[in-house]
N, C-alpha and C positions, 0 to 999 in steps of 0.2 A: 483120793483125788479124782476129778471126773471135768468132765467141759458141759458146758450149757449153752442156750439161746433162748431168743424169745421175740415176739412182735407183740405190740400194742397200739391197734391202728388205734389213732386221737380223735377220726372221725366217725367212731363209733361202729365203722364197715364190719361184718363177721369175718375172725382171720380164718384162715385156709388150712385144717389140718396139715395136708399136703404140703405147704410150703415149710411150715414149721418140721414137718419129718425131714426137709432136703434140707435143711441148715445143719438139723442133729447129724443129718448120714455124714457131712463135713469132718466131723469131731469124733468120727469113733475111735482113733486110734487115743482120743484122752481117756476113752472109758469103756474099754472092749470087755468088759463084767456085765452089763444091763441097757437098757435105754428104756425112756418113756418121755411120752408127749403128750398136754395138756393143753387145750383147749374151751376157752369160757366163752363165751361170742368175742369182743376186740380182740381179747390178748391170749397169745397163745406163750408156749412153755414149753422147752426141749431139755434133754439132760442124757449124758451118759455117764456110765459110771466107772470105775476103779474102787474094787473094793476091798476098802484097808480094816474098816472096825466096824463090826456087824454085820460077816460078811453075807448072812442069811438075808438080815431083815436091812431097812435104809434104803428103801426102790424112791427116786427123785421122778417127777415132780413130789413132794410132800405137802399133801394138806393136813389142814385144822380147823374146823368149821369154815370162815371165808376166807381165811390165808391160804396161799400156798407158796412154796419157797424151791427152787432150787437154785444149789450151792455147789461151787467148785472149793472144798474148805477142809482144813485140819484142825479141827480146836482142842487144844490142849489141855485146857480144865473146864473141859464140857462135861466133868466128872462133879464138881466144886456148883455150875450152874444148874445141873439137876434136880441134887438136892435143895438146891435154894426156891428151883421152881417145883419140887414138888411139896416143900411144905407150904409152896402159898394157893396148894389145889389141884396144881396140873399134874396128870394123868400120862405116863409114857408108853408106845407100843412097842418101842424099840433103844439097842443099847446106844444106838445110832448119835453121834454127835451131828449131825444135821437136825435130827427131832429138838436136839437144846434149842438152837438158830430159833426155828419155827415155834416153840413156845417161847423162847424169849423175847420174840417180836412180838408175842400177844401179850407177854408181862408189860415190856417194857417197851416196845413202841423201836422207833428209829436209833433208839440209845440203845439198844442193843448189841452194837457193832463196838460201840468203849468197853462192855465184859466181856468180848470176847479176844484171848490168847491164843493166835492160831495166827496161819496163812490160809486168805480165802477173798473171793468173791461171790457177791451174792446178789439173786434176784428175789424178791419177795411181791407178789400181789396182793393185794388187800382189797377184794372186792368192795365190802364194806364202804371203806373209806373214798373208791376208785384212786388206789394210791399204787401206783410203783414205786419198789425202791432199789437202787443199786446201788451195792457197796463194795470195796478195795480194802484187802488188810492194810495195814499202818507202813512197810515198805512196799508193796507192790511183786509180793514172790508171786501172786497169781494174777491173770492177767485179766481185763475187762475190755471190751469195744463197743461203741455206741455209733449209730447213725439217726440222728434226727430231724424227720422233713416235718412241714405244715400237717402232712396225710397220718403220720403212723413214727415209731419209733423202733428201731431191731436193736437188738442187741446180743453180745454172744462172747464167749472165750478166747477166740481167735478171729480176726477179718476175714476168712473163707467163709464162715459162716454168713455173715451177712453180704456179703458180694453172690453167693447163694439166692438170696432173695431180691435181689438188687437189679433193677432194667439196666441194660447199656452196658457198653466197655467201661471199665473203671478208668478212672479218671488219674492224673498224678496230682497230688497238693503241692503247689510251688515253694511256700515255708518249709513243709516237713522233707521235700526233697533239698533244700539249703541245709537242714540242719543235718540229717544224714550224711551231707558232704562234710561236713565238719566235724560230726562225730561219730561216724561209722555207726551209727542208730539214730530213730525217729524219738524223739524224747516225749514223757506226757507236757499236754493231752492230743499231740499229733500222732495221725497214722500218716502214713506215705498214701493216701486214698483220702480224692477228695468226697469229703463229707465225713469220712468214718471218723471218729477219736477216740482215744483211751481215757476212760475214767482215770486221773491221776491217783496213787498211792494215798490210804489213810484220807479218802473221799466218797461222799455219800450223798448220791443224786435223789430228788423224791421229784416224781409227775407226776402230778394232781388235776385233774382235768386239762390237762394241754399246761398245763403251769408248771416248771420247770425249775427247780430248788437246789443248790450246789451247795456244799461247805466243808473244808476240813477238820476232822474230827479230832485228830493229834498231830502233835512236833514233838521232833527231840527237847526234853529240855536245855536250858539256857548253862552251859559251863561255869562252875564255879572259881572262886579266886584261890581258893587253898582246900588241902583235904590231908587227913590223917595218912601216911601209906602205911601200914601195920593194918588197921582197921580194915582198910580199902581192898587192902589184897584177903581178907577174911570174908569180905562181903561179895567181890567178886568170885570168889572160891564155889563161897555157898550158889550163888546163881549158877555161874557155872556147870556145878552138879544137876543143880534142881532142873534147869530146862534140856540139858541130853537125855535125865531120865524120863521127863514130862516127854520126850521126841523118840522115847522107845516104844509109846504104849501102839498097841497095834497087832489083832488076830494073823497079821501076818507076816513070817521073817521079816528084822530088818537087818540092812548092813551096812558099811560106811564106804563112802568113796575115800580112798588113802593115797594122796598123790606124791607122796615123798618128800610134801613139806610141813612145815611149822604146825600150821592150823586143824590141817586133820590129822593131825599126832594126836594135837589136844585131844579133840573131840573122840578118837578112837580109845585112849585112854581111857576117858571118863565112861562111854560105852562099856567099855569090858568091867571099869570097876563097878557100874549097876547092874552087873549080869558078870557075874567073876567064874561063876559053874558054867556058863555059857555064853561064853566070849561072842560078839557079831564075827560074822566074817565080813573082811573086805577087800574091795577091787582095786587092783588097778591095770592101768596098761601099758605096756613097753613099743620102745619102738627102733627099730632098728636103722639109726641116724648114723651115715660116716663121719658127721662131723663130730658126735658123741656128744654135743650138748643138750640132746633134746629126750635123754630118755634118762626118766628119775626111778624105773622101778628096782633096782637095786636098793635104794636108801628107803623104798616104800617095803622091800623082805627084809629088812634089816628093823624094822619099825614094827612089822607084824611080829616079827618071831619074837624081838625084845617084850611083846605086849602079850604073845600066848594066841592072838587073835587067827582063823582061818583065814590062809590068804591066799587068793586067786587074780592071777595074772593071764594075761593073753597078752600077745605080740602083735604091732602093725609094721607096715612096709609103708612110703607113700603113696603108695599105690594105692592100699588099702583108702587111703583118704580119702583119696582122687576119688575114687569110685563110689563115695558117700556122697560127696557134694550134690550130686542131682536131689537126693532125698532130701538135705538136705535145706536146699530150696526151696521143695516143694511145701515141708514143714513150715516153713520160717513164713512164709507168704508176704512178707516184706522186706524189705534189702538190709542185710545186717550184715557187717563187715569186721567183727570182731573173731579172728579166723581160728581161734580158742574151741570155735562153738563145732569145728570137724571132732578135734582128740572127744570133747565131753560128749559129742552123739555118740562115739562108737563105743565111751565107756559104759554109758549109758544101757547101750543095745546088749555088750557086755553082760553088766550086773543086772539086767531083766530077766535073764533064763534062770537066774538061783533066788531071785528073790524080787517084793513089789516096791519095797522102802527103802529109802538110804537115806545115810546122816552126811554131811559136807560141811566144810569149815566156812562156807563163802559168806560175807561182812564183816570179819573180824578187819580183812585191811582196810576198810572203809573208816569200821569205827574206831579203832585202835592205832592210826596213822601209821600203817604199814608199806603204803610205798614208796620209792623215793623218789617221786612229784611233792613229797609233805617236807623234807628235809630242803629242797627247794624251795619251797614256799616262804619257807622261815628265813632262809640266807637271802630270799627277795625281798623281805619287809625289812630287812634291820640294814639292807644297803638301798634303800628305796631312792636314795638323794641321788645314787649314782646312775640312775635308769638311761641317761644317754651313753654315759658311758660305758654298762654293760650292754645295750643294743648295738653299739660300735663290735664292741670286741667280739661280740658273741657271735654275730655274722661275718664276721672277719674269720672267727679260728673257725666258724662250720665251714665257711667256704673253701680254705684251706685243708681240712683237717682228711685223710685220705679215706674211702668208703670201705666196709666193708660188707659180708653177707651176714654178720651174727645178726640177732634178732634183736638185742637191745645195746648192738655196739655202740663206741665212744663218740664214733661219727652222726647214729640217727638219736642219741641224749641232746645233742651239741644245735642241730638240727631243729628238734624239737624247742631246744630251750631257745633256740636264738627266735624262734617265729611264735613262740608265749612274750617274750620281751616285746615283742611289736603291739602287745593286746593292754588296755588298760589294766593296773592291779587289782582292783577288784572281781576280775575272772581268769586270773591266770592259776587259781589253783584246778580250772578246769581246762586252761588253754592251754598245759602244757602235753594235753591228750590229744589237742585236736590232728586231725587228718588235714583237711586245707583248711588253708586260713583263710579270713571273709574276703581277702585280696583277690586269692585265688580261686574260690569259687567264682567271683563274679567274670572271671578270665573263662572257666570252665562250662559255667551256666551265665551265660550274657544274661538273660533272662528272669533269673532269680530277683526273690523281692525285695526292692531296697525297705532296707529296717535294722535294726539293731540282734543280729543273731545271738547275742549271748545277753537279751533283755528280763530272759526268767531266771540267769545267774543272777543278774545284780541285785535281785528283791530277797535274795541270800546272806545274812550276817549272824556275825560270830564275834564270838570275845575279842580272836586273835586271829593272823593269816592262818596258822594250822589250825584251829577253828573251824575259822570261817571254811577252808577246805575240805575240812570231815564233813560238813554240814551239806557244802555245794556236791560232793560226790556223791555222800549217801539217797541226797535228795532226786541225782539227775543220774550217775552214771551206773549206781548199785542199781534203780529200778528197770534203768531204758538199757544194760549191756546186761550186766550180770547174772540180774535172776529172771530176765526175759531169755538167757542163753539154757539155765540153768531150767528154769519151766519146759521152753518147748524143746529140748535135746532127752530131757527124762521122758514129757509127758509123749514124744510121738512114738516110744516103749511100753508105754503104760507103767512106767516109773514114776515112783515120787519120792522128791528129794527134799530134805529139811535140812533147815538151818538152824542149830540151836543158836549161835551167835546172833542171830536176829530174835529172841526171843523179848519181849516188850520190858519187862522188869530191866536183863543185862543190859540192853542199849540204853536204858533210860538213864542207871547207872551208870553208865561209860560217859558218855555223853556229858553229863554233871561235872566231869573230873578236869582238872585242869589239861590244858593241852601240853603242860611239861608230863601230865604222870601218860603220857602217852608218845611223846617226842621229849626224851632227855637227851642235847645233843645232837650225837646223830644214830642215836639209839633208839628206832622205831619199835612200837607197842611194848615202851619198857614196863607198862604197869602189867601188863599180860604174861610178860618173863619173868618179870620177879613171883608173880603170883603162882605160875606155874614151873619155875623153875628155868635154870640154863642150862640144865644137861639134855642134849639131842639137838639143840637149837641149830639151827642152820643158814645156810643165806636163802634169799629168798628167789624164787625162780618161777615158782606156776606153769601152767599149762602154755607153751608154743610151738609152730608148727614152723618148718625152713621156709617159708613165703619168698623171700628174695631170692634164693635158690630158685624153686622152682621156676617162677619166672624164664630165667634161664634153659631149665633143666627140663624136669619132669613132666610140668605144669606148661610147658611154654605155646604148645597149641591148643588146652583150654583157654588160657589168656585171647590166642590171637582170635578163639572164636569170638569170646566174649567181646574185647576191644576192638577191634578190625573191619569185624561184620558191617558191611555200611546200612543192614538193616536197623540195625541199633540205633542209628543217627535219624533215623526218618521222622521221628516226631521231633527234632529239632530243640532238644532240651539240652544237651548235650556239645559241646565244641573236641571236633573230631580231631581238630588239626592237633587242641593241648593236649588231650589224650595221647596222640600217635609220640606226642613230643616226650612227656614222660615217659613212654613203652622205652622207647630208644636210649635214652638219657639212662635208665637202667640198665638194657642190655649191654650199652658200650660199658658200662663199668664206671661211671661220671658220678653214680650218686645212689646210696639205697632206696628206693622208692617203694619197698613193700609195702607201705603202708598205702600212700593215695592212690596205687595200682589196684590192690587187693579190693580196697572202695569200691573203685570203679567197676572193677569188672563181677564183684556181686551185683552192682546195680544191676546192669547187664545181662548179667543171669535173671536176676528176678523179673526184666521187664519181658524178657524173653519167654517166658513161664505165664507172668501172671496178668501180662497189656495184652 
């Protein structure tokens, strides 16, 4: 894994070695192995590296007569395309799955990106042709940014890099700071920076002399009416296996993140049975919570030692957290409030000193309807008739119904669900996440764009509600929360993290299957239980941090920095008084707010950092 950048003035101006070096110096902590920069007159070419397979040879940029390419990428039967491209001639210097990318874009042109099985982004120039191309694996585990003027085009792995080469104070985008409010991330194709955007997920941009070419390469397929389960659970087996072992290949240790639930049981399983004389080892981390709900590494030693696997743990305090936060800020370079993303830095930081790869379970809840917003979904479509009357009750029992601190108590489910009932049904399998709702943004940002904030949901359909849900979350919250947490928490380690669960064959097949063999009842990812079994199974829990707590506690003068400061208030984007009104509202004990608190005050952080 490694980060890249790059310019391509369109007015044909010579680029500036120099600038192209201050974008790379941005990104060394994605690829502290190498760097190189590339230079043709317009367009220049930055790249750092992380080096996982060939650790000698693979130095990026990578030419080939008039191509050159570099790639932030892991391709997984870059083993299967070799051979193919060397019986039709081509010639390899290295063992390098980057060298595949780069002859296969001279086999095969811009269709190169549909043979490729991997997580990656890529830039490729084509003198030749005067073509650039960028491209996004099929869910977006690697990250891509663009800025596009009349003058020239940047582009890079993270937004620091091109704010790097960018005149002036950055700007805020009024859309991407709406949606941020509503979803505690900037979704594709917005950055929180005006001008900047992400290439969205399984998308592939081509510039052709200033001409400008967009299009989606794949989707999920389309869910089936009926399916064998005997068969089903045989075929998901065999995938299963095939892509943990396909996600072990690698010159260098790997290991698994083990968090003490469900999903990286699986995956650690399968690990050790593709390596049974040498189990991976895996991490996790404890933490020393008095309320004892927050720390799973017990049932993560209980999992290794059942498995035979090495297993290494370390302990945090909140303290420890607390005192990540600045880095991680400074990593994230735009406001992300999924508060998840403190525990996976430090496991991250962690598993970096024993090793450079790790395996993690993360999309199996996506595609397998593992949370329960999905068992919701379904009890909201088959009572749809009653929608006034559960928006009555439901805001009645929230209002009522007395607060507490837990992280996903009865009080903020009730909460949640009564302010998704206020959204139309076709986006409440994503409204029932949201942070404010479009009411109350616009209370919070007067200013904000009048338009339809959940307009890229509704061009989202599915068989069915839990369908349609797997499809809207995979599409919008697995790219803009999860494996955007999951990228920049490994890569600012120089970690890299895979996901066989996201492997293109098993989602393709999931997907296919009806949304009973994944919601029976209210029995989430039953086809994934039957298939591997109910013994170990668990309830499901994941990574959280005490957030409503600290508020109070710990945390309670970061807060007042972040909220308080009337510096914060000065570009006027922001309404201080609703803010002040939530802080309060919480500490009296009136209502949990960790959730539009925590928003906020990453905003706050990040503008405080990065305006």
């Amino acid at each position: 894994m490694c980060g890249f950048c790059g310019v391509l003035n369109l007015d044909g101006a010579p680029v500036q070695t120099e600038l192209v070096a201050a974008m790379n110096a941005t990104l060394r902590h994605r690829g502290p192995d190498g760097e190189g920069v590339y230079v043709d007159r317009a367009v220049g070419l930055g790249h750092r590296r992380l080096s996982i397979v060939d650790v000698a040879g693979g130095a990026q940029p990578m030419r080939a007569d008039d191509v050159t390419l570099v790639a932030n990428a892991e391709i997984y039967n870059h083993r299967e395309l070799r051979e193919d491209l060397e019986e039709a001639g081509h010639v390899f210097q290295s063992r390098c799955d980057t060298e595949v990318i780069l002859h296969g874009y001279r086999a095969w042109g811009v269709d190169v990106v549909d043979r490729l099985d991997g997580m990656f982004a890529l830039a490729v120039w084509d003198a030749g042709a005067r073509r650039l191309v960028l491209a996004r694996d099929r869910f977006g585990q690697k990250p891509l940014y663009y800025a596009k003027t009349e003058r020239r085009l940047l582009f890079a792995s993270e937004a620091k890099a091109i704010l790097a080469a960018s005149d002036g104070v950055p700007a805020v985008e009024p859309a991407a700071l709406a949606r941020y409010l509503l979803l505690d991330y900037t979704p594709s194709p917005w950055s929180i920076y005006r001008g900047i955007r992400r290439l969205p997920a399984a998308n592939v941009m081509e510039v052709t002399d200033g001409e400008t070419r967009m299009r989606r390469y794949w989707s999920l397929p389309p869910a089936a009416a009926t399916a064998d389960v005997e068969r089903t659970c045989g075929s998901l087996q065999r995938e299963l296996t095939r892509s943990v072992e396909m996600r072990m290949m690698s010159d260098v240790p790997v290991g698994v993140f083990l968090s003490g639930g469900n999903d990286s049981r699986i995956i650690l399983q399968e690990a050790a049975r593709a390596r049974p004389d040498d189990p991976p080892a895996c991490f996790t981390i404890g933490f020393d919570d008095p309320d004892g709900g927050f720390d799973e590494s017990p049932a993560a030693q209980r999992q290794a030692a059942a498995i035979g696997s090495p297993h290494y743990t370390r302990r945090f305090r909140a303290a420890d957290l607390v005192a990540a936060l600045d880095e991680v800020v400074e990593r994230l370079d735009e406001p992300f409030a999924d508060a998840a993303v403190l525990p996976t830095f430090v496991l991250s930081k962690f598993a970096a000193e024993r090793v450079k790869v790790v395996l993690a379970g993360d999309g199996a809840d996506e595609l397998f309807a593992g949370y329960d917003s999905f068992v919701a979904d379904r009890i909201d479509s088959r009572t749809r008739g009653l929608d006034p009357l559960k928006r009555w009750l439901g805001a009645a029992i929230a209002a009522r119904w007395p607060p507490s601190e837990q992280h996903f108590g009865m009080d903020f489910r009730l909460r949640q669900a009564s302010r998704a009932l206020e959204q139309s049904p076709d986006v409440r399998g994503l409204a029932w996440t949201m942070t404010h709702s479009p009411a109350e943004i616009s209370r919070l940002y007067p200013e904000a764009p009048v338009g339809d904030l959940f307009a890229d949901v509704r061009r989202i359909d599915g068989a069915d509600a839990v369908d349609r849900a797997i499809r809207v979350l995979a599409d919008v919250y697995l790219e803009g929360d999860i494996l955007a947490k999951v990228d920049r928490a490994g890569m600012a380690h120089g970690l890299e993290v895979r996901s066989p669960f996201l492997d293109r064959r098993l989602a393709e097949l999931v997907a296919a299957l009806p949304s009973s063999f994944k919601l029976r009842g209210r029995r989430r990812k039953w086809i994934l239980r039957k298939t591997v079994g109910e013994s170990g199974w668990s309830a499901k829990h994941g990574f959280w941090v005490p957030v409503a707590r600290w508020i109070r506690g710990e945390l309670a003068g970061w807060f007042d920095d972040q909220l308080l400061d009337p510096a914060g208030y000065r570009d006027g984007l922001i309404e201080r008084s609703g803010v002040e009104r939530l802080l309060r509202t919480h500490r009296e004990g009136r209502a949990n707010l960790r959730k539009p608190l925590w928003n906020l005050a990453m905003l706050f952080a990040w503008k405080r950092r990065w305006l």
